[in-house]
C-alpha positions, 0 to 999 in steps of 0.5 A: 500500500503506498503512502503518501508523502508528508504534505508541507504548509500551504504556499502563499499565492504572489499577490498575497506574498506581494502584499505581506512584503510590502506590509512587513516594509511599511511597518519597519518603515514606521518603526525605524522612520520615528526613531529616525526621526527621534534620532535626527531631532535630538541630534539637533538638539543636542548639538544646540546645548553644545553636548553632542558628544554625550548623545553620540557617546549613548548613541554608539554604546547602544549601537555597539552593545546592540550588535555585540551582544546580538552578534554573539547570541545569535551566533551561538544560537545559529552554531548550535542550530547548524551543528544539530543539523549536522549530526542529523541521521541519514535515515529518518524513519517516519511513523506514518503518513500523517507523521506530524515531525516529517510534515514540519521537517519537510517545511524546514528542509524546503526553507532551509535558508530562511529558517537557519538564519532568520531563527538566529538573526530574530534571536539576537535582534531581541537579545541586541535590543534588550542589552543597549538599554545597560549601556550605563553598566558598561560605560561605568566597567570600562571607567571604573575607578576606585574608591580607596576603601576596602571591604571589610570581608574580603579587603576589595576596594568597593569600586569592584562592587560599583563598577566591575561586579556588576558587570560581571552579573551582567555578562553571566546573564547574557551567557546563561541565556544564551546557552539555555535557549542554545539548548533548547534550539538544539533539543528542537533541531535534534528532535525535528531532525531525528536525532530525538525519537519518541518513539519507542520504549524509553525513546530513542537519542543518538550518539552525536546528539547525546554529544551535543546536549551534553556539552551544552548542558556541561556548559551551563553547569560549568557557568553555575560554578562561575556564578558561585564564585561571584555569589560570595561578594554580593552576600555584602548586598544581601539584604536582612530583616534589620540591616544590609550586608552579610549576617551571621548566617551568610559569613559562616553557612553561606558563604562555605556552601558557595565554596562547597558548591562551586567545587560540586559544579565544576566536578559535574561540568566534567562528569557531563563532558566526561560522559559525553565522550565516553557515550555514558547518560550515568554521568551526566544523570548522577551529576545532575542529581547530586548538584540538586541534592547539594543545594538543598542540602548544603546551600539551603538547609544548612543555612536555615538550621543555623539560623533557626536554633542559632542565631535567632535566639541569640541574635544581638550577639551573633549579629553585632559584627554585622550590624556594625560593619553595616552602620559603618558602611552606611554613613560613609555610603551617605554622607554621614562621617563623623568629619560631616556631621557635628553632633552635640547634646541640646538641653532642649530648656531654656538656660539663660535670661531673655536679655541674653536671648535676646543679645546672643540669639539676634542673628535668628530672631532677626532673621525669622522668615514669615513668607511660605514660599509653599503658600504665596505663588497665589498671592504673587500671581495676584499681584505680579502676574501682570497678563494672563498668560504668566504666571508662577511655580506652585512653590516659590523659592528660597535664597539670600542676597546681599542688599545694601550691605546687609545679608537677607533671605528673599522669596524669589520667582521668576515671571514665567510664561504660562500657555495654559492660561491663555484664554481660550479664544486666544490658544490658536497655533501662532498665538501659543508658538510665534507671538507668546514666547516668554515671561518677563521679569524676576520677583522678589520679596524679602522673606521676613518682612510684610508691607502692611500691619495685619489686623482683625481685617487686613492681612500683610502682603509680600513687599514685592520687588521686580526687575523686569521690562517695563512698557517703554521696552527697557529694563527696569530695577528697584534701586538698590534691590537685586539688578536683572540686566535681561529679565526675558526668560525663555526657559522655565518650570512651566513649559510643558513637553509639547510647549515650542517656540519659534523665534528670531529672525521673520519677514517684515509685516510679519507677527513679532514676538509680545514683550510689553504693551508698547513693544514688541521684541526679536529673539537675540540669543544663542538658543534654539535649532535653526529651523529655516531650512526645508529639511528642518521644517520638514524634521519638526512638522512631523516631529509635532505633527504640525504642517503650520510648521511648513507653510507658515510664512513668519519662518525665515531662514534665521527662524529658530526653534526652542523646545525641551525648556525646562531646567530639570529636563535639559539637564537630565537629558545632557546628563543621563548618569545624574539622579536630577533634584526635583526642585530647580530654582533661580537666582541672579547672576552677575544680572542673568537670571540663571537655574540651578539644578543639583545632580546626584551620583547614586548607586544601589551596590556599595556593600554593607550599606543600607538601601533606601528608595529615593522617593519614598526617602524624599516624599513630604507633604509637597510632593503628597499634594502635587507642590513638588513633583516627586522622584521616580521610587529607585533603590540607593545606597549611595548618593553625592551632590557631585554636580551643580548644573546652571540652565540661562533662562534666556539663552537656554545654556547648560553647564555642569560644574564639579563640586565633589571631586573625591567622588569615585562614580562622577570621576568615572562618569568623566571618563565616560563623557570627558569634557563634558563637567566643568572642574569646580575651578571655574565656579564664580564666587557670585554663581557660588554665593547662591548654591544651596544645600540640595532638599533631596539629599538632605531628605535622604540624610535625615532618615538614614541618620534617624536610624544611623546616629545609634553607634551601639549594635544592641541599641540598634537591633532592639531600635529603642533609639531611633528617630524619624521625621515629624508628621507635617503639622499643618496638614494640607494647610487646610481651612478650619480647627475642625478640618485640620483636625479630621485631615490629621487623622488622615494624613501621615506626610513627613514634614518637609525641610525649611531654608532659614537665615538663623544663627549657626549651631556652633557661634549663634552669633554669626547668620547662616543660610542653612536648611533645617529640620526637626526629628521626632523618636519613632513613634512618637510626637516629642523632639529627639534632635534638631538637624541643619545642613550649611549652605554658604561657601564656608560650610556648605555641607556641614551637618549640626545634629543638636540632640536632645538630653530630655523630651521636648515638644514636637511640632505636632505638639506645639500645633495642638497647643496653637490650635487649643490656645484660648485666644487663638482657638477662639479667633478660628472660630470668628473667622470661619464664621466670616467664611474665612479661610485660614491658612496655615504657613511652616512651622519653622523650628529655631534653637534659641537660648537652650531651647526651642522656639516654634514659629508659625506664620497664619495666613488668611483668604477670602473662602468660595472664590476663585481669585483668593490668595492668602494674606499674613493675618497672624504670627504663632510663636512657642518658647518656654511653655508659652504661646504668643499670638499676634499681628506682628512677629515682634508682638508674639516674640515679645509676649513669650520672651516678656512671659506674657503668653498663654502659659500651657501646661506640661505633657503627660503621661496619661496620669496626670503626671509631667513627662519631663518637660519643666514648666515655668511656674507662676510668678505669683501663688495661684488664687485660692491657696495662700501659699506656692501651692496649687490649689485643688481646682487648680491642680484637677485642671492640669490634671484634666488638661493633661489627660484631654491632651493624651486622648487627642493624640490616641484618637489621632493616631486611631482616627475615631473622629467621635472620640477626638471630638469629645477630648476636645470638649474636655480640653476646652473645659479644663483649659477654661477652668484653668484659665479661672483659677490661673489668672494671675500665671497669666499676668506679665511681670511687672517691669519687664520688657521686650525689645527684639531685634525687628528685621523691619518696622513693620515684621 
């Protein structure tokens, strides 16, 4: 009976094949053509910026590993492929006529050509397109550098943990994968060719594909030996329940096993090469059985026996070598050494008298900042805004300037061009590209100083000055204020990705750039692309989708294009390897308005150093309602501000200055891009004055050093000592008593670090701009330390850790206290009853005489309206278990400092009793007693009070709104009582004044 031959797939007619051809053309068309294209745009762009080099360095690294590795993959794949074709059997015999493997061998044997080489060249496209996106890996492996610090295990400099083992990692990755799907592809050509049979009892393998597959498999088990070896190091990298690197554990089970295994794996690559030449299957199969059983036994077991009846029930002993290499290693990996941080102990109570205060202390009390640059971009949009389509950041800046001889803290802004704020008739294509372009003006406002006394009624206002273009087409400034020589900025904060803009030279007749209402204005500088050409116009209409771009007759050949205009963007895009700060800010620089970035160098592989996620680290209370966009949640466990980078926000330039030069990974990210950082030499000392102490690096500082300022292992282990940032106080600086309350039941955002013009930590006599913030112990509301970082020249870097001897209120605390002071409580309430909104500003916190003075600007808005903007009504101040509240800081101040505040009474512990915070007693005997005794009503009241204000934190932290609310009624009772029978604790002394150094008349 004859059989038929084995059929093969259907064929394809020649329209269909035509139009497959020209569908697979098209479809790579549209792929390459937009990178292309992509490509071609940044290549411009890029070459604008003046860092073509770094593009065509990232471009070439990607090219190059992209065929490397694609090469390499795709030919082992294909080798293998070609070697089992090789071995094939003469004779195949076929099981019948619908034999499923000869219909699908006939297929391959017709198209042989396609299927050897389109099977690889497909393998390695993804191999290649998957490996350039680790062109950082390769590029830090070529450049490393080192460290000039050991390992404290293996004595390795830990530039082989940054820079070479990683690497490594990676290529044993790429080989793993390689040799697995060369193994696979083999096992598919043996079995379609016949090497492979199924057929039979047991099956059936021939002699050279038995060959074949074992040195594959050889191959594999002998890189698992290799893998072994590199495993040792990352166990510093391993991360335990308390601490990264090595435990008890890893150094005296793991760690031998690696050994232990490695030798297994090498003595079972021979046995599968041993049995592939002497066509023995028992080699392979007991090596094969014995590598398992060693890892279960020797790699897992093991190390869970040790763990489980060892070292867990003695873990603080067994466990101290490792806890301290770790705190070691993080300090160093953080910045945290004992040469970078001065840690003191802070008596956290006042220890001298209010004159001396008031003497050694004037550089901070003269210098208190009322402005929250987080609360007034409404109120300068109000005034400042000018033209509807400027407008201002979300959040202001921070920075000092030297005026008149004296140094000051300003809010500072620029006047940016805001297209979304364009009206809606007007958002036509040549309004939004050719006629607004960009903002005009610098504004500033002295940080401690309001124009107008706020009262009952009226608020302060910013005392605005600005230089800016005024409408006769010249520049103007304040006399004696900060001189902008070119106030246009034609790159800032609010531009959006899509927002271009195309400037300089056009026709006569055509639409000019708006710069004021009486003149018009020509792009003069060096930024943008020259977009004059037709291929250019032709690049950027189908970049933008756009064919005004083509046909638009204001585009002359001087014409150019101005897009990426964001500091941060332009920044991050000359400088992939930079982790960017996500708080740009400006400052006038020899009359230039000028950005500045901060860039980190990071990694996630310094061994025994604790990782921490950068967003999780640098997420506050801005970035939790949008004010400051937040960074991408990335894990590090080293970080340097290595870099200052500068953006001109009228030409758009970009300079990276060196300001770390012991830094390892920015030295080798120069030998990477050489040229490209400028050596901090270079650096003018007016650029210099106005470099700031980056807010990110110091939100990851200050939670690692929450943890990290504990030297002991035992105290760190058990965590009795550790600290963390405090709950932002004000919330969402949201309306009402009631509704701050209720959102604290909700929101647990940290409170972010404030900029302050204060005393310095080691002479209070002297005034340093320096940032600052407050550090709680875990889990609980009372001060631990207070923590600040200087930022001018002479101690930039500097870290002051005040740490507390007893405990002290925190801002938490102290908010309560405000919002519970009887004055205060009941101006709140009178205000909400006039559908006022009360704004609440950051609460700065501000070492003064031994102890700590909380002050706290209030701003008000009018409620329901679109066009509010909040106003200083009030100043809240707290020293000395007092609260001072009035219009002026220098009131408030007085009060407290004159003993003429509200007295509060001293935290408790929930029985009545002080929790180790001195409160001042009455000058005179309280009513009722005849001695220096409390009487009985009056000690029920502290005792109320106490108890009241334990019940508000427990039903905080529990949020039951209906127990919260009842504490309340029960302190507002017992503060009342107390008030009756403390009336003369509330007296000032006689003959005692208050004079505090006033910033202004009117501060």
């Amino acid at each position: 009976m004859a059989t038929r031959p084995p059929v093969g797939l259907p064929k394809l007619s020649r329209r269909s094949r035509i139009l497959l051809i020209v569908g697979v053309v098209l479809l790579f068309g549209l792929i390459t053509g937009s990178r292309l294209l992509d490509t071609y745009v940044n290549w411009l762009w890029f070459g604008e910026v003046k860092f073509r080099d770094v593009y065509s360095t990232v471009l070439f690294t990607r090219l190059g590993l992209f065929v490397a590795v694609g090469a390499v993959v795709g030919g082992i794949v294909a080798l293998n492929l070609y070697l089992a074709y090789r071995a094939r059997p003469v004779f195949v015999p076929v099981s019948g006529p619908d034999d499923p493997v000869a219909r699908y061998r006939t297929v391959v044997m017709r198209r042989m050509r396609l299927f050897s080489i389109g099977i690889p060249v497909f393998v390695g496209l993804i191999a290649g397109a998957s490996a350039q996106a680790d062109w950082q890996q390769i590029q830090l492996f070529m450049n490393s550098q080192p460290f000039g610090v050991t390992d404290p295990q293996f004595k390795l400099d830990i530039g082989f943990y940054a820079f070479q083992l990683p690497f490594y990692e990676w290529l044993l990755s790429w080989l793993f994968i390689t040799v697995a799907v060369s193994f696979i592809g083999a096992v598919i050509a043996h079995y379609l060719f016949g090497g492979i049979r199924l057929a039979g009892r047991g099956g059936q393998l021939s002699g050279p594909a038995r060959l074949h597959l074992a040195l594959v498999a050889g191959a594999f088990v002998l890189l698992k030996a290799v893998a072994y070896f590199f495993d040792r190091y990352t166990l510093l990298l391993h991360e335990n329940e308390k601490f990264v690197g090595a435990s008890y554990t890893d150094l005296n089970a793991v760690l031998p096993a690696k050994l232990i295994l490695l030798c297994i794996a090498v003595f079972c690559a021979v046995a599968f090469f041993a049995g592939a030449f002497m066509r023995n299957v028992q080699l392979p199969a007991i090596a094969t059985v014995l590598l398992v059983l060693s890892s279960v036994l020797v790699g897992a077991a093991w190390p869970a026996v040790l763990e489980q009846f060892s070292v867990k029930p003695n873990a603080i002993q067994k466990e101290a070598e490792s806890i301290t290499r770790n705190i070691a290693a993080t300090r160093q990996s953080f910045g945290l050494t004992e040469d970078k941080v001065e840690t003191k102990p802070y008596d956290g109570k006042q220890n001298v008298t209010n004159d001396q205060i008031k003497s050694n202390d004037a550089a901070t009390l003269g210098n208190i900042r009322l402005l929250d640059p987080a609360v007034l971009s409404r109120t300068f949009t109000q005034f400042q805004q000018l033209r509807p389509f400027y407008g201002f950041p979300n959040k202001l800046d921070v920075d000092r300037y030297t005026v008149d001889g004296k140094l000051r803290d300003y809010i500072v802004a620029v006047r940016e061009l805001k297209l979304d704020s364009l009206p809606q008739g007007q958002r036509d294509w040549i309004n939004q590209h050719l006629i607004y372009t960009h903002g005009n003006g610098f504004v500033y406002a002295e940080a401690n100083k309001v124009n107008a006394v706020a009262d009952e009624s009226n608020g302060g206002y910013p005392d605005f000055k600005t230089g800016e273009v005024k409408s006769n087409g010249d520049v103007g400034n304040v006399p004696n204020g900060i001189k902008v020589d070119q106030p246009r900025t034609y790159y800032g904060e609010l531009f959006g990705v899509n927002d271009y803009s195309i400037v300089g030279g056009r026709p006569a007749g055509s639409a000019a750039e708006y710069d004021t209402d009486a003149k018009s204005y020509t792009y003069t500088g060096g930024g943008g692309v020259p977009i004059g050409s037709l291929i250019n116009k032709l690049a950027f209409a189908a970049y933008y989708g756009e064919r005004n771009i083509l046909f638009n007759q204001s585009i002359a050949d001087d014409s150019k294009i101005l897009f990426k205009r964001t500091p941060r963007d332009r920044v991050q895009a000359v400088a992939p390897w930079l982790t960017v700060d996500s708080d740009p800010y400006p400052a006038v620089v020899n009359g230039r308005i000028t950005w500045i970035v901060d860039g980190y160098t990071t990694l996630e592989n310094y061994p025994y150093a604790q990782r921490t996620q950068l967003g999780d680290a640098t997420n506050d209370s801005l970035t939790a309602d949008g004010v400051v966009i937040s960074q991408v949640n990335k894990p590090v466990n080293y970080i340097r501000n290595s870099v200052k980078a500068t953006v001109d926000a009228y030409d758009g330039s970009v300079n990276l200055y060196q300001i770390d030069e012991k830094d390892p990974v920015l030295k080798a990210w120069m030998g990477v891009f050489p040229g490209t950082v400028k050596p901090g030499s270079e650096i003018s000392n007016e650029l210099r004055q106005h470099f700031r102490y980056p807010e990110d690096l110091f939100k990851v500082q200050r939670q690692i050093l929450s943890k990290y300022h504990v030297s002991s292992p035992s105290d760190f282990y058990s965590g009795v000592a550790y600290w963390a940032p405090p709950q932002d106080p004000t919330i969402d600086n949201v309306t009402t008593a009631d509704a701050q309350r209720d959102a604290a039941s909700k929101r647990r955002d940290a409170q972010p670090p404030f900029y302050v013009l204060a005393g310095d930590p080691s002479d209070p006599s002297k005034v340093r701009f320096q940032l600052t913030s407050p550090l709680v112990r875990e889990n609980r509301e009372f001060m631990a330390a207070h923590v600040s970082v200087g930022s001018d020249p002479d101690n930039y870097g500097k870290i002051s850790v005040l740490q507390l001897n007893q405990d002290a209120k925190g801002p938490q605390q102290i908010q309560t206290q405000f919002l519970t002071s009887d004055n205060v409580s009941r101006e709140l309430n009178l205000l909400t009853q006039q559908k006022t909104t009360v704004v609440y500003g950051n609460l700065l916190t501000l070492p003064v005489g031994g102890a700590l003075l909380y002050v706290e600007p209030v701003y008000i808005e009018r409620a329901s309206n679109n066009t509010s903007y909040p106003q200083l009504s009030k100043v809240l101040v707290w020293y000395g278990d007092r609260v001072g509240y009035a219009s002026t800081l220098n009131e408030a101040l007085d009060q407290v400092l004159s003993g003429a505040g509200a007295v509060v009474p001293p935290p408790s512990d929930g029985n009545g009793n002080g929790n180790g915070q001195t409160s001042t007693p009455p000058s005179t005997p309280p009513p009722g007693t005849g001695t220096g005794t409390l009487s009985p009503e009056l000690q029920k009241a502290i005792n109320d009070i106490g108890t009241a204000l334990d019940d508000i934190t427990k039903a905080q932290q529990s949020g039951n709104f209906t127990d919260l609310g009842q504490a309340y009624g029960r302190l507002d009772d017992a503060r009342k009582r107390f008030k009756q029978y403390n009336t003369a604790a509330a007296t000032p002394p006689t003959g005692q004044s208050s004079v505090v150094p006033s910033p202004t008349p009117s501060g």
